[in-house]
C-alpha positions as a LaTeX table, in Angstrom:
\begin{tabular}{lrrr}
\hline
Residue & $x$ (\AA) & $y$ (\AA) & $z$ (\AA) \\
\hline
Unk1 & 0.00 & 0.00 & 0.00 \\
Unk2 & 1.27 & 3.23 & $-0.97$ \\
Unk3 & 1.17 & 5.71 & 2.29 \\
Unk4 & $-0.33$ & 8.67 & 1.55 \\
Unk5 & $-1.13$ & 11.93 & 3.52 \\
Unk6 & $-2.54$ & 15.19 & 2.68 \\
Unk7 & $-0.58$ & 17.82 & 1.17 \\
Unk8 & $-3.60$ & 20.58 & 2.11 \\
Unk9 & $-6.36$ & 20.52 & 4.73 \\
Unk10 & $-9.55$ & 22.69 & 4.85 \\
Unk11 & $-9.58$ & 23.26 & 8.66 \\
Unk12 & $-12.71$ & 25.22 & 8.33 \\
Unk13 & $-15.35$ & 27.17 & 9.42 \\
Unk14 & $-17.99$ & 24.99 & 9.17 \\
Unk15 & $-21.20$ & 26.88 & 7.37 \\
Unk16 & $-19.01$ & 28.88 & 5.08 \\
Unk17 & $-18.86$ & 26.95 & 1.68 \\
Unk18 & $-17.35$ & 24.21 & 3.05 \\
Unk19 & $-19.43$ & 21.39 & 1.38 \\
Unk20 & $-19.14$ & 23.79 & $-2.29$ \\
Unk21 & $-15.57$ & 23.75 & $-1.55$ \\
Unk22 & $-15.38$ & 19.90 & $-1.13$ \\
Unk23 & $-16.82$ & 19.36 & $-4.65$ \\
Unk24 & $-14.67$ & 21.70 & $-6.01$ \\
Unk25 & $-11.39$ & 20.45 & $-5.13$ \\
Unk26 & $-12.86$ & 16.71 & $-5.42$ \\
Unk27 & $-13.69$ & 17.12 & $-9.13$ \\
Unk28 & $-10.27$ & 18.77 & $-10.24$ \\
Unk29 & $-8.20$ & 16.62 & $-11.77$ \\
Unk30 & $-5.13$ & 16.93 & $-10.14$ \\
Unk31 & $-6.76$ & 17.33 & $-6.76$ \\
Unk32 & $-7.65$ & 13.51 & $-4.22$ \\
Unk33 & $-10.12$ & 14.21 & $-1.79$ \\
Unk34 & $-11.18$ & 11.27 & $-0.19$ \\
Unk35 & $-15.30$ & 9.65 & $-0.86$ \\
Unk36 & $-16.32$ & 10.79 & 2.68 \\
Unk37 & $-16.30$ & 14.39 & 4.08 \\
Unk38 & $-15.13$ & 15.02 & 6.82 \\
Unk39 & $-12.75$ & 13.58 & 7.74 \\
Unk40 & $-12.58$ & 14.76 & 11.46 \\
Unk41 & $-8.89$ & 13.15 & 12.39 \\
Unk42 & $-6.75$ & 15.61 & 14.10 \\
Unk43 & $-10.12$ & 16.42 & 16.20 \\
Unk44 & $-12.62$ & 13.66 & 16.97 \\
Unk45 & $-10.55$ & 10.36 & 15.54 \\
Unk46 & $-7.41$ & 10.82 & 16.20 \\
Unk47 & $-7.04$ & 8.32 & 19.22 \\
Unk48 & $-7.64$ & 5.85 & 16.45 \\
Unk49 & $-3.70$ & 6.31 & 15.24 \\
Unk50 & $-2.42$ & 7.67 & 11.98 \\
Unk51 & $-3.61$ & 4.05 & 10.33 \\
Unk52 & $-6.87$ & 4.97 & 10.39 \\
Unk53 & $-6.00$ & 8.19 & 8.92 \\
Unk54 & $-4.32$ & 7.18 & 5.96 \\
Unk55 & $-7.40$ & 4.67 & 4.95 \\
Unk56 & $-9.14$ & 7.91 & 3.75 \\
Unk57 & $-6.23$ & 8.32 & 1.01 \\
Unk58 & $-5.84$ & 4.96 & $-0.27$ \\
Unk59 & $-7.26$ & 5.93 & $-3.66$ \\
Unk60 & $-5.11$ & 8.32 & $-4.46$ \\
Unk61 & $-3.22$ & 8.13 & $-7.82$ \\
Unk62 & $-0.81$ & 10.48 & $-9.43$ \\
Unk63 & $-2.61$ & 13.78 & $-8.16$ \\
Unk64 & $-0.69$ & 16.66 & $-7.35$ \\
Unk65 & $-2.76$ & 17.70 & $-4.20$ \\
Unk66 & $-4.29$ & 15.55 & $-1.26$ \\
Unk67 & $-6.86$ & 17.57 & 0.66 \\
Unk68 & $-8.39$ & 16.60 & 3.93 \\
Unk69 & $-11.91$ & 18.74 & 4.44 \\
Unk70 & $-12.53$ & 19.14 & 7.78 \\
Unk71 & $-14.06$ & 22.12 & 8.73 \\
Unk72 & $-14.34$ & 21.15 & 12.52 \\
Unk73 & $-10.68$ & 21.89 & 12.77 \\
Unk74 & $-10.67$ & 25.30 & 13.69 \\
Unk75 & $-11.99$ & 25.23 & 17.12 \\
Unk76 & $-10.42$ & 22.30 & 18.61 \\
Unk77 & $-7.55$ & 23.14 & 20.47 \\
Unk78 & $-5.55$ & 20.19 & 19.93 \\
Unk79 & $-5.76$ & 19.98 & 16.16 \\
Unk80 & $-3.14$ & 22.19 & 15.14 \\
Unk81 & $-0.28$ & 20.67 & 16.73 \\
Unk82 & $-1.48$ & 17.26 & 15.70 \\
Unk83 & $-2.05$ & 18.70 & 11.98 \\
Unk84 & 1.66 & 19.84 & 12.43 \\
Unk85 & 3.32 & 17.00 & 13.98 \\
Unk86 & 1.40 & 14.56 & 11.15 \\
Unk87 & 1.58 & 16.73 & 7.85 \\
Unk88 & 4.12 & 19.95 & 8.71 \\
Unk89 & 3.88 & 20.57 & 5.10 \\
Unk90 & 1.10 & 20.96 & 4.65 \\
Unk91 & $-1.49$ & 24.42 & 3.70 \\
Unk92 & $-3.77$ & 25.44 & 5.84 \\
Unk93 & $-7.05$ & 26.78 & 4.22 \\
Unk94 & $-9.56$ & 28.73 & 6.07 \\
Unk95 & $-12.79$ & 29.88 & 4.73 \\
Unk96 & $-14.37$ & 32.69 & 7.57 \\
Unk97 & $-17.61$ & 33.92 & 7.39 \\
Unk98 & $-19.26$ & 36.83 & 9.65 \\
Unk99 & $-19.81$ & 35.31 & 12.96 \\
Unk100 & $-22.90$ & 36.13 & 13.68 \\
Unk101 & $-24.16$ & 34.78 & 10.54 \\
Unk102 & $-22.40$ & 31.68 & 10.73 \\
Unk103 & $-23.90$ & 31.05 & 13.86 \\
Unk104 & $-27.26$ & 31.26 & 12.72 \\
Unk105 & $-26.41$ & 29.20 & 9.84 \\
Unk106 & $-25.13$ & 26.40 & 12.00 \\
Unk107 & $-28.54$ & 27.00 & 14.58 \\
Unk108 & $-31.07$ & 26.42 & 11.75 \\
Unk109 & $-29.04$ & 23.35 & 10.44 \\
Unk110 & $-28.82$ & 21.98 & 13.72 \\
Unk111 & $-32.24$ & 23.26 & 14.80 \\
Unk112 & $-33.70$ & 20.08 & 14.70 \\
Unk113 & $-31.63$ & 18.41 & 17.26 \\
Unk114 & $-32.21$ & 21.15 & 19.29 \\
Unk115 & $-35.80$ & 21.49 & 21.56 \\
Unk116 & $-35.06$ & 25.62 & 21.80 \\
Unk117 & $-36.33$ & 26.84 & 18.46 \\
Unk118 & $-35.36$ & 30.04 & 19.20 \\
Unk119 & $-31.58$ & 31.43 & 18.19 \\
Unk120 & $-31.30$ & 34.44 & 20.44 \\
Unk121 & $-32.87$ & 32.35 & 23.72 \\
Unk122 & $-30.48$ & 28.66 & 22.70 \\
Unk123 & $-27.37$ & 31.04 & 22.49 \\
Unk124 & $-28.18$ & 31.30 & 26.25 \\
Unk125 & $-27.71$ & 27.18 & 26.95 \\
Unk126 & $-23.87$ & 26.64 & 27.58 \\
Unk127 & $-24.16$ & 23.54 & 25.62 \\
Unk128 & $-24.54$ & 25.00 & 22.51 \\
Unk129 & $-21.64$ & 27.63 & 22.81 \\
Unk130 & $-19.27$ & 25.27 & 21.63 \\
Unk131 & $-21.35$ & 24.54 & 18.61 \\
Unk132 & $-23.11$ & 28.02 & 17.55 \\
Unk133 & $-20.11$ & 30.79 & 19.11 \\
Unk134 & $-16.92$ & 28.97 & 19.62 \\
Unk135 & $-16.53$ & 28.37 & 16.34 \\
Unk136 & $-16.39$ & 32.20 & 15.14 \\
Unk137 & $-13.53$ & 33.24 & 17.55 \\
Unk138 & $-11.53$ & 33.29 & 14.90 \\
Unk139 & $-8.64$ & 35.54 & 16.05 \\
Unk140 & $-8.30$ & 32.75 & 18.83 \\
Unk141 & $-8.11$ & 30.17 & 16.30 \\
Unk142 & $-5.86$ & 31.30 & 13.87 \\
Unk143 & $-3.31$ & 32.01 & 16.27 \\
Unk144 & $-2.94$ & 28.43 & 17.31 \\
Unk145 & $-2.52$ & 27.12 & 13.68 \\
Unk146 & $-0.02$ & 29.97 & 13.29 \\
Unk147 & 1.91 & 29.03 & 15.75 \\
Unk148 & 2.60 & 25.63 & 14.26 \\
Unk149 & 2.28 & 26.77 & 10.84 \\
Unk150 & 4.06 & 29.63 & 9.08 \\
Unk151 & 1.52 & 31.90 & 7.57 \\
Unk152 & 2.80 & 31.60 & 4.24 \\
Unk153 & 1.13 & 27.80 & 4.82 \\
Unk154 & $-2.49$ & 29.50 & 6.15 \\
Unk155 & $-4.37$ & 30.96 & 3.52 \\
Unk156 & $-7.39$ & 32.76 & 4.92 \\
Unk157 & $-10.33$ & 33.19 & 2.61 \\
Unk158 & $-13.80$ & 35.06 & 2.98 \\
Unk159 & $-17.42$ & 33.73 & 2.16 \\
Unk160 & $-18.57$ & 36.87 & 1.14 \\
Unk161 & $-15.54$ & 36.47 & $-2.03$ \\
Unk162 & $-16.91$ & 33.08 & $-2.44$ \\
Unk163 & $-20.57$ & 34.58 & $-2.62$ \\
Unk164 & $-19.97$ & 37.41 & $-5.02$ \\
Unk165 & $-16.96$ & 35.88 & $-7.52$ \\
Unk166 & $-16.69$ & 31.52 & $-6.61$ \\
Unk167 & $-14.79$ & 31.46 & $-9.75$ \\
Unk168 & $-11.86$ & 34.12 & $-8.33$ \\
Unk169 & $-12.01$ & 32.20 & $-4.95$ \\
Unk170 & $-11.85$ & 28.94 & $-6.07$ \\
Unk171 & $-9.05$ & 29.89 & $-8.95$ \\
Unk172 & $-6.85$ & 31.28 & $-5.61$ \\
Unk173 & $-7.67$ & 28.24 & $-3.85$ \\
Unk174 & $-6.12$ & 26.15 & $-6.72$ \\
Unk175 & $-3.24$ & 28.30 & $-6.96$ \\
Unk176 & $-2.42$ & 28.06 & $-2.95$ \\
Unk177 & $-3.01$ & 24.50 & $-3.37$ \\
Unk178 & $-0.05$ & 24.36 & $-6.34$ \\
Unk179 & $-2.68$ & 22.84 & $-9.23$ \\
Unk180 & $-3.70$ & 24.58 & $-12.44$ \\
Unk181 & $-5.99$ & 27.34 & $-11.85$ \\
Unk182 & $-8.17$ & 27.01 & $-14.69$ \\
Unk183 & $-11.92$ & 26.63 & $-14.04$ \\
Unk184 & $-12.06$ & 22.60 & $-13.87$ \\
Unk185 & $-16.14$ & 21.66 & $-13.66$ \\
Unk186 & $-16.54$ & 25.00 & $-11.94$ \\
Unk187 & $-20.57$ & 24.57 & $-14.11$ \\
Unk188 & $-20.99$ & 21.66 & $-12.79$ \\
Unk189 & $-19.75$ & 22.68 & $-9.55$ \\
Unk190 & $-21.90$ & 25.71 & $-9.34$ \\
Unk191 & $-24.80$ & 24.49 & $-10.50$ \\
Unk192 & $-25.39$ & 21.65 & $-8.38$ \\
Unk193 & $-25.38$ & 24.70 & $-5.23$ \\
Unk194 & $-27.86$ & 26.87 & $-6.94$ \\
\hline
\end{tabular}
């Protein structure tokens, strides 16, 4: 078995284009992402050891990037140095999205599970902090992955880009990534997230 890790990982936030993001580094051609998304090692699986880990890669080819999308990563504390002492080459991509609108993203997703259907009066529950606000301390986060990454590995995008031009944010995406640029089944891409 050839042993493969990421060469990129999409540490987040979660609600900000992630699963648009996913497709559109899966279906480039020189990109391997694995079948399932997320992958969720260096934060919920990674007791399971770095075999489990490299499962998610086994059908990668020739490509010339490996992505792991995860967008969990950002707010656990212990991902970045595990992200560092498993792939220290690796970029770091973060998508950020206004915090308050993220939250409220993530609340009506997640509104289900929830028996509070109302965002203003569940922000009060402390269980749901870690879920709705944690996530948009973003400041916080970003200095933890910077202090295992150099920042010319963290790329730090913005959902309202990805909103107004996808093609311009996914094009930089590819080029931080090191693949060609060009606009690989950006139609399909977009259309199937109208």
């Amino acid at each position: 078995m050839k042993e493969t890790l990421p060469t990129f990982i999409h540490a987040g936030a979660q609600r900000s284009g992630s699963t648009w993001l996913y497709h559109a580094l899966k279906d480039h051609p020189d990109i391997f992402m694995p079948e399932k998304e997320p992958v969720n090692f260096f934060d919920c699986h990674y007791h399971k050891g770095i075999s489990w880990y490299l499962k998610y890669f086994e059908g990668h080819e020739d490509e010339k990037a490996i992505g792991d999308e995860s967008p969990g990563y950002i707010k656990n504390p212990f991902a970045p140095k595990r992200a560092a002492e498993v792939v220290p080459d690796a970029k770091i991509i973060f998508c950020l999205r206004n915090p308050v609108d993220r939250a409220y993203s993530q609340y009506w997703t997640a509104e289900n599970a929830w028996t509070d259907t109302n965002f203003g009066k569940s922000l009060t529950r402390h269980s749901v902090n870690d879920v709705f606000i944690t996530p948009g301390y973003y400041n916080y986060h970003l200095t933890r992955w910077e202090k295992y990454f150099d920042k010319n590995r963290i790329k730090i995008t913005f959902f309202d880009d990805f909103v107004s031009d996808n093609e311009s944010f996914i094009q930089d995406i590819y080029g931080f990534i090191g693949v060609n640029d060009q606009l690989y089944c950006l139609q399909k891409i977009s259309s199937r997230f109208k």
